[in-house]
N, C-alpha and C positions, 0 to 999 in steps of 0.2 A: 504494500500500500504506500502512496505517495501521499505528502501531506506539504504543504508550504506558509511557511511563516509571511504574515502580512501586521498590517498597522492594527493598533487596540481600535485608534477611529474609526477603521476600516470594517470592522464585525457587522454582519449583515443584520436588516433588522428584524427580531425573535419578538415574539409573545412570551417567551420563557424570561424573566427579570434578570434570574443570575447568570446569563450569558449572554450581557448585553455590555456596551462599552462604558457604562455608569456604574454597572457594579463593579468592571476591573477599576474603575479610579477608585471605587469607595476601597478597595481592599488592599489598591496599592497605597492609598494612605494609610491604610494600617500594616502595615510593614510586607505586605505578600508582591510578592513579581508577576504581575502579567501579561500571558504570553497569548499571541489570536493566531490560528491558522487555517487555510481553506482544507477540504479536504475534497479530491478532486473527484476521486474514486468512488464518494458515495453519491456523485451526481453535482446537477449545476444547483447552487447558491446555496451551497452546504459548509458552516464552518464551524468553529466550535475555540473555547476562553477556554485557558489552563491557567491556574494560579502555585505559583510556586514558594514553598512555606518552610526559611529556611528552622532543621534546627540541629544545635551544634555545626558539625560540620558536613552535616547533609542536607538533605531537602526532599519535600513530599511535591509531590506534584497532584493538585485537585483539580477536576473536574466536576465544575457547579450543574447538577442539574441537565447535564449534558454528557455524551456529544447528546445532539438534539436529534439527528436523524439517526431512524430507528430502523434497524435490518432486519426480515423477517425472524420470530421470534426462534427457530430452531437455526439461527446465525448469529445469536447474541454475542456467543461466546468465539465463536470465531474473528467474529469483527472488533471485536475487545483485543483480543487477540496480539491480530496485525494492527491495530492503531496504535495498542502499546508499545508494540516492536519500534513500528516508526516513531512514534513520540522521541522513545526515547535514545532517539539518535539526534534529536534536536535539543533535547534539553542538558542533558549534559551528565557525566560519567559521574557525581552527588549524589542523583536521586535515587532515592532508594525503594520507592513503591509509587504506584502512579494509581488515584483512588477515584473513582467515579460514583456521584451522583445520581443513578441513571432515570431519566423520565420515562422510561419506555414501559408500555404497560405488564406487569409480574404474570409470569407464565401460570401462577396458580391463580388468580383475581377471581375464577369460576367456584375453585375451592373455596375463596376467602367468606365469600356473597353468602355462600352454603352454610361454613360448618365455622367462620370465626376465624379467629388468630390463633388458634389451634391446627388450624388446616395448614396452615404455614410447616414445612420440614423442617427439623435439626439443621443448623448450617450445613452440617457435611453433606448429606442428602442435598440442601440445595444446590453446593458446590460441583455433584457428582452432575446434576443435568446442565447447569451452566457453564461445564468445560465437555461436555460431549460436539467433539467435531473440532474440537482444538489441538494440537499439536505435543503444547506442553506441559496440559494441563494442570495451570500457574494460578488461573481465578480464585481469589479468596472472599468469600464472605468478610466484610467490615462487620467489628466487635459493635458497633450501631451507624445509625441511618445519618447520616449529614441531617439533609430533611425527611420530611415525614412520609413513609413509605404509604402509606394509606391519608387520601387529604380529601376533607369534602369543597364539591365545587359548585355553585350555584348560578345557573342560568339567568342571565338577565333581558333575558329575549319580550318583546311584547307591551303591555299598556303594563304601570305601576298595580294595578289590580290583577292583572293577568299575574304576577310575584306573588302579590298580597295571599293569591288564594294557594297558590303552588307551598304556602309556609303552613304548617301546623297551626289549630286554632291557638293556642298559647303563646306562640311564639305574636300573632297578630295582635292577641289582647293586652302582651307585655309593651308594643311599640305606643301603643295607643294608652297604656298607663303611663309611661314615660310622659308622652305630650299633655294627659290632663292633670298630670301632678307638675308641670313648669321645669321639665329638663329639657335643655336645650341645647344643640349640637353645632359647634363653629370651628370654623378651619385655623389652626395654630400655624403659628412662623419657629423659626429654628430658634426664635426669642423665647419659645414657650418649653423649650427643650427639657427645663428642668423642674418645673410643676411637673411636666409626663414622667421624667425620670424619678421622682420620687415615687410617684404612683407606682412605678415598674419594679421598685426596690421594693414597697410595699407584697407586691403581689407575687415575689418572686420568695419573699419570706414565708408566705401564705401559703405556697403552692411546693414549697422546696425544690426548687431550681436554681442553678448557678446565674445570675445574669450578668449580659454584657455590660463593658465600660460605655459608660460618658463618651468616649471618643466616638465609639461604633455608631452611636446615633449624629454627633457633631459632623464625622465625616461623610455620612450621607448628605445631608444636607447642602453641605461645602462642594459635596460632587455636583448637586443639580444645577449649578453656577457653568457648567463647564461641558454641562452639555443639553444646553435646549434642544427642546424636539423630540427628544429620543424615550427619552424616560421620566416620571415625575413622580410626587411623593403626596398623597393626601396625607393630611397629619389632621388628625379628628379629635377634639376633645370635649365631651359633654359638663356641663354646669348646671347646678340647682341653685340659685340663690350667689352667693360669692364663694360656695366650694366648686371645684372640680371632683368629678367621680369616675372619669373613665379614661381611656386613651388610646387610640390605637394610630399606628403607622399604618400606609396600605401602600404597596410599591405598582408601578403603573407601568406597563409593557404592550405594547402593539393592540391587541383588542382583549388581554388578561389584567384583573386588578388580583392583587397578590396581600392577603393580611400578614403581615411582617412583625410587627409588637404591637401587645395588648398590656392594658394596665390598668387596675381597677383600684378602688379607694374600699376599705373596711367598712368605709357607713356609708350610709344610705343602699344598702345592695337591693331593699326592698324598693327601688324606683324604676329596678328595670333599664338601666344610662344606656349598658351594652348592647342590649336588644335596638331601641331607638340608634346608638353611634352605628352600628353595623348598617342596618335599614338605611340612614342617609351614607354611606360610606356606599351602597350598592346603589344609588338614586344619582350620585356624584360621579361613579364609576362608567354610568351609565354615559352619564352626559361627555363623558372624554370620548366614548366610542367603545368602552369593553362591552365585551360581551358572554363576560364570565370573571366572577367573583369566587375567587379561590380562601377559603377560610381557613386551611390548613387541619391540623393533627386531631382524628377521631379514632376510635377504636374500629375495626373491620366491619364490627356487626353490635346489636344491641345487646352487649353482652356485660353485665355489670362487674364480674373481675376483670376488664379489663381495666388498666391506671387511667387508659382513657377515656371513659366512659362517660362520666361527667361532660366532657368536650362533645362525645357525641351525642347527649342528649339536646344541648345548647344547640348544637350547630346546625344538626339536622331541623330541627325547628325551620328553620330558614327554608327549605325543601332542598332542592338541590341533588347530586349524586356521589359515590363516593369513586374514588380514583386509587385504583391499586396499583403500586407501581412497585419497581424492582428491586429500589432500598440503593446502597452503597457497595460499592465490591474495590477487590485491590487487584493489582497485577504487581508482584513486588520482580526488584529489578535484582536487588542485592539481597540477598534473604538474609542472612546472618542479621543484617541489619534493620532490616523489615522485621523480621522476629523479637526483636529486644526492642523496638519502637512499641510496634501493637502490646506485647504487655507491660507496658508501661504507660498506653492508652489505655485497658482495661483496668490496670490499678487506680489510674487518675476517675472513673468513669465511674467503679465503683463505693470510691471515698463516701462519706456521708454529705461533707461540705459542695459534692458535686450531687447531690441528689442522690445520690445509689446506684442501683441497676435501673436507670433509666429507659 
């Protein structure tokens, strides 16, 4: 497989946010190397963002979310394969595993619908069908998902009623409490950065999750400076009175709105902010031209052990469908060193201060 290195400017224009030329600036301000290349082989106007993350004296090579074209599914592992080979003749003799995001829809998604997050195989089990037709068979399951392997995604096709009715009664009667209890929903500046960020600290204490730095959100912002047109950022924050109660980022790509962080306040939860912020955050999405509202991490099915569960009782409210897709995998280049990396990502992954077994 041939692959050829081009300008970050240059990345063609996706629906998919993290493989667009806004999110290499947000990541090369935060310390990652971004690299854009065509790739010839899988057809005309096919490319794909690699970010490269040094540590010590090597470097991971990621793959957000992409590549984005998707080879028929008993070619996954092949095409993984040869892109790895080639990659890593471009990046350089450091890297020591090269990990993919992959969007493409999971070979089990039929399973999933069916029987749960139980239908999902053992890694090895996955690993044995994902390197069938491969050569060296090198594919590794990642200890966890970048993003979220299963996301619900909400059509926004049609009249604001045609939505209305596609949502669960609950979910309609909460938006409509928000409005006659006086919460109200208005667009934040990168000024508002840190009202949101408390909220996010709040809710990340709530929920036991590590949260990002201050930076992470500064630096989006700073990126949208530097490249009109292409990508943009709702930043949504609900108010009852002179508090703030909610908050969410939603990231904006070709005709996909992307929910990216959420943050909630301890009081007032009885108002309902989030139901009302989402609803104009889909009304808003609308008006840019998407035509699909991505809400991010539920659990596979209605299944109350799952941690996600909660998420998907929320989210589905909204109507919408759920999106199973293939998780993260590795192709390591230097195993020795791939080996002492990964468990040393599943120690960090396990800690308590990182949430657990997330």
């Amino acid at each position: 497989m041939d692959i050829v290195s081009k300008a970050m400017a240059a990345l063609l224009p996706t629906d998919i946010l993290f493989q667009t030329s806004f999110w290499a600036r947000v990541k090369a301000r935060l310390g990652l190397r971004p690299h854009a290349f065509d790739i010839p082989t899988a057809g005309p106007e096919k490319d794909v963002l690699v970010l490269l993350k040094t540590i010590g004296k090597y470097s991971i090579a990621v793959v957000p979310q992409g590549p984005e074209h998707s080879p028929p599914e008993d070619e996954y592992g092949a095409f993984l394969e040869d892109f790895s080979m080639a990659l890593s003749k471009k990046l350089g003799p450091e890297v020591a595993f090269i990990r993919y995001d992959l969007p493409w829809l999971s070979p089990y998604a039929g399973e999933m619908k069916q029987g749960g997050w139980d239908a999902y195989p053992v890694p090895r089990l996955r690993e044995l069908r994902m390197n069938m037709g491969t050569r060296f068979w090198n594919l590794k399951k990642a200890p966890e998902d970048m993003t979220v392997a299963s996301s619900l995604v909400v059509d926004l096709a049609g009249s604001e009623n045609d939505m209305l009715k596609r949502m669960k009664p609950k979910t309609r009667y909460n938006i409509r409490l928000a409005l006659r209890k006086g919460v109200r929903v208005c667009e934040g500046s990168a000024h508002d950065l840190p009202t949101f960020y408390a909220l996010y600290q709040q809710t990340a204490l709530r929920n036991g999750f590590s949260p990002c730095g201050m930076k992470h959100f500064i630096a989006m912002f700073q990126c949208l400076v530097s490249t009109p047109g292409h990508s943009e950022l709702l930043f949504l924050l609900t108010k009852h009175g002179a508090d703030t109660l909610s908050g969410a980022i939603v990231g904006i790509a070709g005709e996909s709105a992307n929910f990216l962080y959420g943050a909630s306040s301890n009081t007032k939860r009885n108002l309902m902010a989030s139901s009302l912020m989402h609803w104009t955050g889909m009304l808003l999405a609308r008006e840019r031209g998407c035509l699909r509202y991505e809400l991010g991490a539920v659990s596979p099915t209605d299944d109350p052990s799952h941690p996600f569960h909660g998420l998907y009782r929320f989210k589905t409210g909204f109507g919408g469908s759920i999106e199973y897709r293939s998780g993260s995998w590795d192709y390591p280049l230097l195993p020795e060193v791939y080996t002492e990396l990964r468990n040393a990502e599943s120690m960090y992954a396990a800690s308590p201060q990182n949430g657990g077994n997330r």
